[in-house]
C-alpha positions as CSV (number, residue, x, y, z in Angstrom):
1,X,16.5,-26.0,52.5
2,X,18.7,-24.8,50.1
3,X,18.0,-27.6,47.7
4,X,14.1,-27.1,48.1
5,X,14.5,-23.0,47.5
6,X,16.7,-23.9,44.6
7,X,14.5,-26.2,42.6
8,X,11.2,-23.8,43.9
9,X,13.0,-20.8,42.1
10,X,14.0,-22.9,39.4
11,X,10.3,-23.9,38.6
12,X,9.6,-20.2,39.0
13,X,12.2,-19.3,36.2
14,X,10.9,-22.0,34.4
15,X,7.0,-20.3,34.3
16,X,8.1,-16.8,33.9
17,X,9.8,-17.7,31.1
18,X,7.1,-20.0,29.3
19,X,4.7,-16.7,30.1
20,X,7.4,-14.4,28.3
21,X,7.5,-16.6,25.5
22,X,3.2,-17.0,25.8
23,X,3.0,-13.5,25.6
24,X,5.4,-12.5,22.9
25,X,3.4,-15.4,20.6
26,X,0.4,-13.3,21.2
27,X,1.8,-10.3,20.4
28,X,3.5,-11.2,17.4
29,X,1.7,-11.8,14.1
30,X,0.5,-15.1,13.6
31,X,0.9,-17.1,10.3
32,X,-2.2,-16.4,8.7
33,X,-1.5,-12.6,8.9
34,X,2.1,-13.2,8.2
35,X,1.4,-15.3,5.6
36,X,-1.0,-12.2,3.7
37,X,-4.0,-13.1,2.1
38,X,-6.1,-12.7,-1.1
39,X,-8.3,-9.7,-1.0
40,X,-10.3,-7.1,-2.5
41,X,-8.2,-4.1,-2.8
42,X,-10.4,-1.6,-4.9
43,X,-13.7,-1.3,-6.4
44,X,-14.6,1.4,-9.6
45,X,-18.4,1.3,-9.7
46,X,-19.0,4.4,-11.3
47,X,-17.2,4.4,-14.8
48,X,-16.3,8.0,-15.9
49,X,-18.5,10.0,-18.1
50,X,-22.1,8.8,-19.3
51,X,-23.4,5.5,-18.2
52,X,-23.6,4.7,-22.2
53,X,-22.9,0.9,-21.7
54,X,-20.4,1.2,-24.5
55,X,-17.8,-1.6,-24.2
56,X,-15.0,1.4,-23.2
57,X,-17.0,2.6,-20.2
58,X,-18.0,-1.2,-19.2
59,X,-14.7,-1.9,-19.1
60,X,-14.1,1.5,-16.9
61,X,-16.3,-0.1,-13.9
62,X,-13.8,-2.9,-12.3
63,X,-12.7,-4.6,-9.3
64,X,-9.2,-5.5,-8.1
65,X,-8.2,-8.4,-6.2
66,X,-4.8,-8.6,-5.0
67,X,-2.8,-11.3,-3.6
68,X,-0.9,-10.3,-0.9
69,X,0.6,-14.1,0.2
70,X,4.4,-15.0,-0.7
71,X,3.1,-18.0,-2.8
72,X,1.4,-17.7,-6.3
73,X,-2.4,-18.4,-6.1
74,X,-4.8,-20.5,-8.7
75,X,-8.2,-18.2,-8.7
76,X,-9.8,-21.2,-10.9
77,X,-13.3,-21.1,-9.9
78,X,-13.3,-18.8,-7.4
79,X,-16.2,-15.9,-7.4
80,X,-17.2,-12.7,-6.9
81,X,-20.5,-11.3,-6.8
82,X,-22.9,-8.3,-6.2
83,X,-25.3,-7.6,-3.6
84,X,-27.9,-8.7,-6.1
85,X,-25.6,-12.1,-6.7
86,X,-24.7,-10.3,-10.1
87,X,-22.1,-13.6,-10.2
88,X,-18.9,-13.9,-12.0
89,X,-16.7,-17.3,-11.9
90,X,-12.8,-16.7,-12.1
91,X,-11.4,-18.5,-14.7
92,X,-7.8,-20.6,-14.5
93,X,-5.6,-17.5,-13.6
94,X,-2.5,-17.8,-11.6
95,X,-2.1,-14.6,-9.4
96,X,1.8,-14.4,-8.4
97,X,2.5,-13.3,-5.0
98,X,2.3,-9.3,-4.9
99,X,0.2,-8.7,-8.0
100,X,-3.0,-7.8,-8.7
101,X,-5.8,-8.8,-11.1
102,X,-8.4,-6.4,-12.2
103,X,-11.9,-7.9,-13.2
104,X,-13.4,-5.6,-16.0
105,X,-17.5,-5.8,-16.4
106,X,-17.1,-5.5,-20.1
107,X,-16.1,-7.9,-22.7
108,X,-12.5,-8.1,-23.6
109,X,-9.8,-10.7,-24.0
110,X,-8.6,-12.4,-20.4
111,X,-4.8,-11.8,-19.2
112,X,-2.9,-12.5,-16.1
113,X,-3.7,-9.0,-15.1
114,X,-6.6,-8.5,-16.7
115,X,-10.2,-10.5,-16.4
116,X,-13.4,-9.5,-18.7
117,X,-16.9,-10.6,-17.3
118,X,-18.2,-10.4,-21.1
119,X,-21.0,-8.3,-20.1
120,X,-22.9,-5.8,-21.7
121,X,-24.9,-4.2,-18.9
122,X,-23.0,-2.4,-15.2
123,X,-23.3,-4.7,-12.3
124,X,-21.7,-2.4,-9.7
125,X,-24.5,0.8,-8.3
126,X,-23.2,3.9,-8.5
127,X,-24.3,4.7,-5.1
128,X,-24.1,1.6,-2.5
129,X,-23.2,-1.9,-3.4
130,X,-21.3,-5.0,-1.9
131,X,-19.1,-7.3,-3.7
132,X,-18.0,-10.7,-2.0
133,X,-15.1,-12.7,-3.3
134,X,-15.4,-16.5,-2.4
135,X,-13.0,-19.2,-3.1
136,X,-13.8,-22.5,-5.2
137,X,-15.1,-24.2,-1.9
138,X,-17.9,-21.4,-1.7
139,X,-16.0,-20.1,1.4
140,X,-16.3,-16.3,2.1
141,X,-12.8,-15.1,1.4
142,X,-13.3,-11.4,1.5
143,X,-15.8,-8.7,1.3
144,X,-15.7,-4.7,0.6
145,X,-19.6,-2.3,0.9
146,X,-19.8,0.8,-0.1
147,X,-22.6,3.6,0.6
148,X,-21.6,7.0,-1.4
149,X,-22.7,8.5,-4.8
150,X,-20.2,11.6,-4.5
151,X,-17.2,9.7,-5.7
152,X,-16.9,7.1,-8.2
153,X,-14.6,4.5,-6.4
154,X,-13.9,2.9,-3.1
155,X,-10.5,1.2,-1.6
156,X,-11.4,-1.8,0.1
């Protein structure tokens, strides 16, 4: 009996611990969220002063996508858009893990940390709007909505 009571609690140990180690997966962060991802971090849709469409307060109205991963991210063809698909394709820019890239709606010259949309008109309301980035494949990669006219930006 000894035997069977040995190998019975051994098979026992044997569950409890592939349950411990179950568990502890579950409660641990998995590799996608480990791993960070490439979001939408702020959105200024309601440039300071007068709505003038002069290039300076274009360029005022922006959003910010940040990359959040540990490896450095090609945003080549990737989009982001308005609720009234107001559409603007990323060009070939490398975002390095930890920085962020702010997409101007005016017209400037593109950096690593800075994107123009060469527009001359806002796309963003000032009082409720919704932007979605999407990656080159057209999947959804992040989205950020706002509904509020008494401030001038949102954190997404």
């Amino acid at each position: 009996m000894k035997g069977r009571a040995a190998v019975k609690t051994s098979r026992i140990s044997a569950v409890a611990a592939a349950v411990a180690v179950g568990v502890a997966g579950l409660l641990s962060a998995g590799p996608a969220e480990a791993a960070g991802s490439v979001h939408l971090t702020k959105i200024y849709y309601d440039s300071p002063g007068k709505d003038t469409r002069s290039n300076k307060s274009l360029n005022a109205e922006y959003v910010q996508i940040k990359n959040s991963t540990s490896r450095s991210v090609n945003l080549r063809g990737w989009t982001l858009a308005d609720a009234s698909r107001h559409r603007y394709v990323l060009p070939s820019v490398t975002l390095k893990p930890g920085h962020t890239v702010t997409v101007h709606t005016g017209q400037g010259r593109n950096t690593a940390a800075n994107l123009y949309q060469q527009r001359r008109a806002y796309v963003w309301n000032n009082d409720r709007d919704k932007a979605t980035l999407k990656r080159a494949s057209g999947a959804v990669q992040d989205t950020c909505a706002y509904n509020s006219a008494d401030r001038d930006w949102t954190a997404c």
